[in-house]
TORTOR-455152 format. One record per residue (C-alpha): x negated, y negated, z negated. Coordinates in steps of 0.02 Angstrom, whole numbers, plus 50000, padded with zeros to 5 digits. Layout:
BEGIN
XYZ/...
END
This chain:
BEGIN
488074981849269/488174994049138/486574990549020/486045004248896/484714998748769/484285008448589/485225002448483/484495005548316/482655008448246/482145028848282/484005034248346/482725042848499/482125054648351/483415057748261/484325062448423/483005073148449/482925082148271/484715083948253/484865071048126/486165059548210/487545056948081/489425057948097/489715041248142/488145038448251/488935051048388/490325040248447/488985026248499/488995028248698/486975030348734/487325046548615/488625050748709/487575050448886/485945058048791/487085071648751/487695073348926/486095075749015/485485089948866/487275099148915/486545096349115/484935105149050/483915088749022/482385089548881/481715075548790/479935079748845/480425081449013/480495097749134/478995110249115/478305106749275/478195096649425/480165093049461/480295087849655/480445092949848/479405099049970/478335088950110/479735095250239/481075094050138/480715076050114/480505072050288/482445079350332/482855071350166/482205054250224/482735056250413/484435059150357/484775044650236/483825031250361/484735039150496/486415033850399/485525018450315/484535012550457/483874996150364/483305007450222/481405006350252/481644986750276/482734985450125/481694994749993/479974984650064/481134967750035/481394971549885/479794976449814/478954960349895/480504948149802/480014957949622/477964958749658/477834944649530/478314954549405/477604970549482/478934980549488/479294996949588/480614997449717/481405015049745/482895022449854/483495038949811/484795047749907/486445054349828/485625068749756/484455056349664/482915063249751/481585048249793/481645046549965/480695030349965/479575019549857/478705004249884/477684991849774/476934991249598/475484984849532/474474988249371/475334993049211/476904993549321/476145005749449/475295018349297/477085021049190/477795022249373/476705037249419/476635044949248/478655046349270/478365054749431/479425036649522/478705041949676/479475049949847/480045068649829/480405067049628/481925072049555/482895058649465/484635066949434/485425068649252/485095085249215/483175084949279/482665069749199/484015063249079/484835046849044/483965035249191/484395021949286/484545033649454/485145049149382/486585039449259/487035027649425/487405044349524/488455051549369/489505033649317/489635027649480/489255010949436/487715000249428/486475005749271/485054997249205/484035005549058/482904999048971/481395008248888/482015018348737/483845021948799/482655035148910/483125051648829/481215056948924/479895049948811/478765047348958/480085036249024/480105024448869/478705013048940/479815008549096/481454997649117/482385002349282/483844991649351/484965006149512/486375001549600/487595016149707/487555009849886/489255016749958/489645017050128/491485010550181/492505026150147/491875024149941/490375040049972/488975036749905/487575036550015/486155032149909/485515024849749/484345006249747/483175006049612/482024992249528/480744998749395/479244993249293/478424991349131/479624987248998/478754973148927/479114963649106/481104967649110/482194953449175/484024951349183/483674942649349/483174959549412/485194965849392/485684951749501/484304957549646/484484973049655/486584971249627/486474958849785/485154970849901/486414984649867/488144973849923/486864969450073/486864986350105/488674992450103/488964976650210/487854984450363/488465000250338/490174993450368/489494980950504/488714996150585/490385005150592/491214992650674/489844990250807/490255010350829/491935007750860/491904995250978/491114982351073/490734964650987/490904972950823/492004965850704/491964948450766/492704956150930/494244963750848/494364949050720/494674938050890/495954950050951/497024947450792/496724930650770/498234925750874/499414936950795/500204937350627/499134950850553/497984957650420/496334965750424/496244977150326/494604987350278/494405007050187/494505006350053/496034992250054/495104973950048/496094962050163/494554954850255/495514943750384/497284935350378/497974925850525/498774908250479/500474914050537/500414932350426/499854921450275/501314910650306/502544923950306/501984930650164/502054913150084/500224913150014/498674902450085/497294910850175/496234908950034/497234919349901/497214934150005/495424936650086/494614947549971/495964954849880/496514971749864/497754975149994/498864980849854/498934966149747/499584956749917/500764967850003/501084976249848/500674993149941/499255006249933/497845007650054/498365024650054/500245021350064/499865010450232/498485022950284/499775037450296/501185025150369/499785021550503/499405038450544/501095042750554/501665028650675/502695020650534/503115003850483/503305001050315/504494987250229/504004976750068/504944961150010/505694955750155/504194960650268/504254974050392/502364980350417/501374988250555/499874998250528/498705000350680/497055011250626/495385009250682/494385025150671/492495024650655/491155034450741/491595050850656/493355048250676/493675042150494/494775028050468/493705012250440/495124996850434/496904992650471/497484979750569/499184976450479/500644968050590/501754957650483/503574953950546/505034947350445/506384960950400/507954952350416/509514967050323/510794971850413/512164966550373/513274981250280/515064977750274/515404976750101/516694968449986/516554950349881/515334949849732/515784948949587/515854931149513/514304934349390/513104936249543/513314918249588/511944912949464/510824918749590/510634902949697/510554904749874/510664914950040/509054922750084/509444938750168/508304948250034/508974940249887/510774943949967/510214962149996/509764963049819/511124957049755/512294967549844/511484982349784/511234977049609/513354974549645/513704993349694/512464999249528/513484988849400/514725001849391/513705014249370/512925021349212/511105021849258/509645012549187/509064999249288/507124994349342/506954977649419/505264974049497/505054955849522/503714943849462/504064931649327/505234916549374/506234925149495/507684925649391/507434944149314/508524942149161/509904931849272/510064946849375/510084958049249/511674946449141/512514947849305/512404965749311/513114967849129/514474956949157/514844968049329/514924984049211/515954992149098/514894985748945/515454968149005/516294969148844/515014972948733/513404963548687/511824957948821/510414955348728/508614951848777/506974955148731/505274951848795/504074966848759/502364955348804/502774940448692/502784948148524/501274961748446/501724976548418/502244977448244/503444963148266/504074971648451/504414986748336/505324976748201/506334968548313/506764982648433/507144995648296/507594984048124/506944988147990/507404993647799/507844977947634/505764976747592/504994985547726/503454976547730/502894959247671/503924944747724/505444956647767/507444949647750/508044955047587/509704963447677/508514972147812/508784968748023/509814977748122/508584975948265/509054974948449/509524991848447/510864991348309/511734976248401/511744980248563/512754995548513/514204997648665/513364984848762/511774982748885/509914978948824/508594970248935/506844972348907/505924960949013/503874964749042/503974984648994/502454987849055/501594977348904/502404988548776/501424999048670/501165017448674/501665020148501/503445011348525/503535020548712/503875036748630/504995029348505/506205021248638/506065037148754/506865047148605/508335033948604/508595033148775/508595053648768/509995054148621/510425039548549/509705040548370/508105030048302/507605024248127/507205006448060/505615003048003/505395010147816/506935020347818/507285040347821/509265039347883/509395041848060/510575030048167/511485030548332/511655017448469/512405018048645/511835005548752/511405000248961/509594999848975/508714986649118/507004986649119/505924972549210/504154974349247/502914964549366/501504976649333/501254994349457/502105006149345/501395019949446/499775016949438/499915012749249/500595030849230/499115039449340/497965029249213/498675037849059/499405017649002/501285019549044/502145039148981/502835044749143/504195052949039/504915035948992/504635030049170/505495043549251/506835040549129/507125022749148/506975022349336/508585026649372/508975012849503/507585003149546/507944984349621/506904969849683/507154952749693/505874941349812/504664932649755/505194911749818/503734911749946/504434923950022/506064918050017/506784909450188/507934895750100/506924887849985/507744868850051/509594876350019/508804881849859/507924866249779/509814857449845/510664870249754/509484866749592/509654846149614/511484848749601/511614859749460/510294847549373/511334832949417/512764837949336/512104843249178/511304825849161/513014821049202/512404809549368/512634811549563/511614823349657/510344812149768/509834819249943/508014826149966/506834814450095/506244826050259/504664825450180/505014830750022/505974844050102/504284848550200/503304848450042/504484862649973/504604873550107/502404872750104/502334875949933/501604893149855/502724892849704/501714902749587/502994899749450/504474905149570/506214898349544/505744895749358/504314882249427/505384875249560/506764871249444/505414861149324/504834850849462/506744847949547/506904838549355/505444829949349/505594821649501/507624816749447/506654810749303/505654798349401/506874794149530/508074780249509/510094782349496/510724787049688/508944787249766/508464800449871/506984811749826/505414807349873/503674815449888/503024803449732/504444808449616/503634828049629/502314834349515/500734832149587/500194848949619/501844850649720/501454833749818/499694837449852/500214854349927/499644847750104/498344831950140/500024822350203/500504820349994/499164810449988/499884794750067/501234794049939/499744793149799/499634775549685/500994763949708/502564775449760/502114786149615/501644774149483/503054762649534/504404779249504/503514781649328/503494764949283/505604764349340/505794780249218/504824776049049/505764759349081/507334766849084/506994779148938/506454767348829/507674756348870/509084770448830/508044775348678/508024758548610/506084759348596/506114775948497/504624785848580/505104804548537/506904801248608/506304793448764/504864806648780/506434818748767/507684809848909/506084812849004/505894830048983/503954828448928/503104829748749/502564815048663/500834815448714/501334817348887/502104799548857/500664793348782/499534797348933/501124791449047/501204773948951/499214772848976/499034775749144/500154762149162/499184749049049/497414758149076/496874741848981/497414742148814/496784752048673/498194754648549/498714770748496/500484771348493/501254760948604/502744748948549/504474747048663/503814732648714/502324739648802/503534744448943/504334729648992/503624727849142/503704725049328/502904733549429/503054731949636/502254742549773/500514732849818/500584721849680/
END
C-alpha cells in the first residue's frame, strides 16, 4: 500500500505559497499535490457543495450494487470490524463519487462530515486533491494518507486507508475506503481494508463463473481435473493445475498455482488469449498447448482452460552434427531439435539469442556453435554481464587506457572486445546489462569501432555475437529497461534449449554425467539403483544440468569403488524429492559418509583441506560431516584419527 505522510515541518504551506525550493519538488507527495492543482484541485477545497443529486445517487448506487452485489454487506462489515476505533467505512464507485457510507462515531464522525465523507460527495483528484479515494482511482493501487499529506486543509484532521476493487478483466469497479480522526490511524487498518477489497474481486470472479455455468467454478474445476490441464483466469493467474499437466511441465502443483501464467508457460495471457480465440495451439519448450475460453455473462473472456500435450519434432532429414555439438548430453527430442538448428545457424553470420534458464548448458551451446563456424579459428571468449557492476562490466568489455582510473594495469586491457577480434563473443545474462553500456555495444555491433575506457583513439573489432538471456526481453523493452534497438539487433536467430524438467531423458542423462565423472576421477562408471533412477526422473531440477551434474558427484563421492548408486549417496534435497527417500534416511546415508571421509582421509594422509578437496566440499562442510559422525565430541578441528571408524547399518 502506497502510504503518503508530510514529510517535513510546514511543506503544506510552503506548497501553498509557492515557496517549495528546487530540491523539495522531486519529493513524490509534491509531485501528487501538484497533480491534483493541474486537475483543478484548491487547497481550501471547491467553493461550494461538490456532489450528486438524490437521483443521481440512486442510479449511481443501483448500478455499482447491481455489479457488486455484496457491496451494502461489505461496507457495513467493515465499519462494524473498525468501530473500535471509530472509523468511517466508505465505497465510492470508479468515478470516486460516495455511493455508500457506514459507521463513525464522535471525533471520527465530525472530521468525517466536515470533509463532506458522506454518500453523493465527490472524492476524485481534481475535486478534492491528494486523498485516499481520489489518488487510489488515479495510481491504481492501494493509498493510505494520512492527515497532512491532504492537499485540502479540511482534510488534515482525517487519515483514510482505499483500496481499487477490480473486477476479473483488471476494470475497476469501485474504490473501499476506511477513514477517521488522525490521531486514531492504525497500520492494521491497511491490512483490513487490503483483505475486504481481495474479498471483493474474489466474488466478483466467483459470480462470473456462477454466470457462466452451472456449479460455478468448482463445476468446471471437476471437469479438468482428469485431464492434463491448466486453469487459467483473466488476467493470466493459473488457478488450477491437474497432477498430470504439472508433471509434464516438470514442476509440482504448488509452484504453479498462483503464478502468472507467463512465468510458467513462458507465454502471455494475451498471447494464449488470441491463440484461443483463434482455435490455435500454441508450442513452448517441448509443450504443445490448447487454449479453450470460457466467456462470462457479457461475453468477455473470464479464464482458460489450457490443454497441455507433449510436442514430440518431427523428425527433418538432416545431415550428421558436427562433432562440437556432442557436449550437449543426451537425446531429448527438444534438445535434439535445438541442436540441429543451432547446426544449420553456425554457418551463418548472424548474431545469436539463446533463451534458456541458467544451467542448461547456455555457454556449451554457444562453444559448439563457434567451433561449427567460420570463426572456429579465431578466439571464444565469455563474459557474464550480471556478475560484475557496471564499471567493471565496462572495463572488461571495452579495456581501458595505462591509468584510467585507480587500480588500473600499468600497460592498459585490451578488454573482451580487443581479443575476441576475428572470433565469436558470448555474453551470457544480457538482460542484466546496463543502459549506459547498451548503447555503447549497439554502436559496435553497428560498425565495429568502440573506445577503451579513458582513451580518445577509436578502435575496430570484428567479432560473432551470442547473446543468452533468461529474462522476457520483450517485456523489458515495452518497460523502457532493455533498448529495443540493441534487441532487434542482436536477435538475429533466436534458439532455445529446455529447461531439464522438461526434458524426457533425464536417466540417459544423469548415466551420461556418471560416466563422464567417472573418468575424470579416473574410476569405473557404477550403475544407478531403480530407485535412484526414480528419484531423478521426480526431481524439479531448479539448477538444471548444472545442479544435476553436482549431485551425480556427490553421490560418486559417497559411494564406494564399483557400487551402484543409491538413493543415500544423493544430496538430500534430491533424496527427499518424494516421502519414499525417506526410508534410506540414518544408517544407509551415514554409513556412505562415514565410507567416504574414511577413504579421503585415508588418501590424504590425515591432511583435512586435501581430503575436504577429494570430496568435493569446503572445509567447513567437513567439519560439520566429521561431527555428525561423532555428535559427541567437542573438539574443533578434528585429527585423522577421528575417522577411523566402523560404522555398520543398525549398529
Amino acid at each position: 500500500m502506497l502510504k503518503l505522510v508530510e514529510p517535513g515541518p510546514r511543506l503544506w504551506e510552503r506548497f501553498v505559497s509557492g515557496a517549495i525550493g528546487a530540491e523539495e519538488r522531486a519529493h513524490s507527495l509534491l509531485r501528487r499535490w501538484s497533480r491534483a492543482v493541474e486537475l483543478g484541485a484548491k487547497a481550501d477545497g471547491p467553493s461550494h457543495s461538490e456532489g450528486v443529486t438524490d437521483a443521481e445517487l440512486h442510479s449511481r448506487r443501483e448500478f455499482l450494487t447491481e455489479r457488486c452485489v455484496d457491496a451494502v454487506q461489505l461496507v457495513s462489515r467493515l465499519a462494524t470490524e473498525t468501530s473500535a476505533s471509530a472509523f468511517r467505512a466508505v465505497l465510492s464507485d470508479a468515478e470516486g463519487v460516495v455511493v455508500l457510507a457506514r459507521g463513525g462515531v464522535g471525533a471520527s464522525l465530525l472530521s468525517a462530515d466536515t470533509s463532506r465523507l458522506v454518500e453523493g460527495a465527490r472524492w476524485a483528484e481534481g475535486t478534492r486533491g491528494t486523498n485516499a479515494i481520489g489518488t487510489a482511482i488515479a495510481e491504481g493501487e492501494a493509498v493510505a494518507v494520512v492527515g497532512r499529506a491532504h492537499l485540502e486543509e479540511r482534510n488534515h484532521g482525517l487519515a483514510c486507508y482505499a483500496a481499487p476493487i477490480r473486477d476479473p478483466f483488471g476494470e475497476l469497479v469501485a474504490v473501499l475506503d476506511v477513514s477517521g480522526a488522525v490521531s486514531q490511524a492504525n497500520p492494521l487498518l491497511e491490512a483490513l481494508v487490503l483483505a475486504s477489497a481481495h474479498a471483493a474481486e474474489q466474488s466478483l470472479r466467483l459470480r462470473g463463473y456462477e454466470e457462466m455455468l452451472a456449479g460455478g467454478r468448482r463445476s468446471l474445476e471437476a471437469r479438468l481435473a482428469g485431464s492434463a490441464s491448466l486453469l487459467v483466469e483473466a488476467p493470466g493467474v493459473v488457478r488450477q493445475v491437474s497432477v498430470d499437466a504439472a508433471a509434464r511441465l516438470g514442476l509440482p502443483p504448488a509452484h504453479v498455482m498462483g503464478r502468472a501464467v507467463e512465468d510458467v508457460l513462458s507465454l502471455s495471457w494475451n498471447a494464449l488469449l488470441d491463440a484461443a480465440l483463434g482455435g490455435r495451439s500454441c508450442r513452448v519448450s517441448g509443450m504443445r498447448l490448447h487454449p479453450v475460453p470460457h466467456f462470462d455473462a457479457r461475453g468477455r473472456p473470464l479464464a482458460l482452460a489450457v490443454f497441455v500435450e507433449r510436442d514430440v519434432p518431427q523428425a527433418r532429414p538432416v545431415g550428421p552434427l558436427p562433432g562440437s555439438f556432442n557436449v550437449l548430453l543426451g537425446s531429448d527430442p527438444v534438445l535434439r531439435d535445438a541442436k540441429q538448428r543451432a547446426a544449420r545457424v553456425a554457418g551463418s553470420s548472424l548474431p545469436v539469442l539463446l533463451l534458456a534458464e541458467t544451467g542448461t548448458g547456455k555457454e556449451l551451446l554457444a562453444r559448439a556453435i563457434h567451433e561449427a563456424s567460420g570463426n572456429a579459428s579465431g578466439p571464444f571468449l565469455a563474459l557474464n554481464c550480471g556478475a560484475l557492476p557496471a564499471g567493471l562490466l565496462e572495463a572488461e568489455l571495452f579495456g581501458y587506457a595505462p591509468g584510467a582510473f585507480t587500480g588500473a594495469l600499468a600497460a592498459g586491457s585490451k578488454g573482451k572486445l580487443g581479443v575476441v577480434d576475428g572470433g565469436t563473443l558470448f555474453l551470457d545474462e544480457i538482460g542484466e546489462m546496463p543502459e549506459s553500456l547498451q548503447a555503447l555495444l549497439l554502436r559496435v555491433l553497428d560498425d565495429g569501432h568502440y573506445f577503451r575506457l579513458g582513451e580518445t583513439k577509436p578502435r575496430e573489432s570484428r567479432f560473432r555475437l551470442i547473446s543468452a538471456t533468461c529474462r522476457d526481453l520483450p517485456a523489458m523493452v515495452e518497460a523502457g529497461k532493455f533498448r529495443r534497438d540493441l534487441y532487434y539487433r542482436i536477435r538475429g536467430a533466436v534458439l532455445s534449449l529446455p529447461p531439464l524438467r522438461r526434458r524426457t531423458d533425464k536417466t540417459e542423462l544423469a548415466c551420461a554425467l556418471v560416466e563422464k565423472i567417472a573418468r575424470e576421477q579416473g574410476r569405473e562408471a557404477p550403475p544407478l539403483c531403480p530407485e535412484t533412477e526414480r528419484l531423478i526422473e521426480a526431481h524439479a531440477w531448479p539448477g538444471n544440468v548444472r545442479e544435476m551434474k553436482s549431485a551425480l558427484a556427490h553421490a560418486l563421492a559417497l559411494a564406494g569403488e564399483g557400487e551402484p548408486l543409491a538413493p543415500e549417496h544423493l544430496p538430500e534435497d534430491v533424496a527427499e524429492t518424494s516421502g519414499a527417500a525417506g526410508s534410506h534416511e540414518g544408517g544407509g546415508r551415514k554409513a556412505a559418509e562415514a565410507r567416504a571421509l574414511r577413504e579421503a582421509m585415508a588418501a590424504a594422509n590425515g591432511n583435512l583441506s586435501e581430503a575436504a578437496r577429494r570430496l568435493g566440499v569446503a572445509r567447513s562442510t567437513l567439519y560439520r560431516m566429521l561431527g555428525r559422525q561423532h555428535p559427541g565430541q567437542r573438539r574443533a578441528v578434528p585429527r585423522a584419527a577421528d575417522v577411523g571408524w566402523d560404522v555398520e547399518e543398525g549398529r
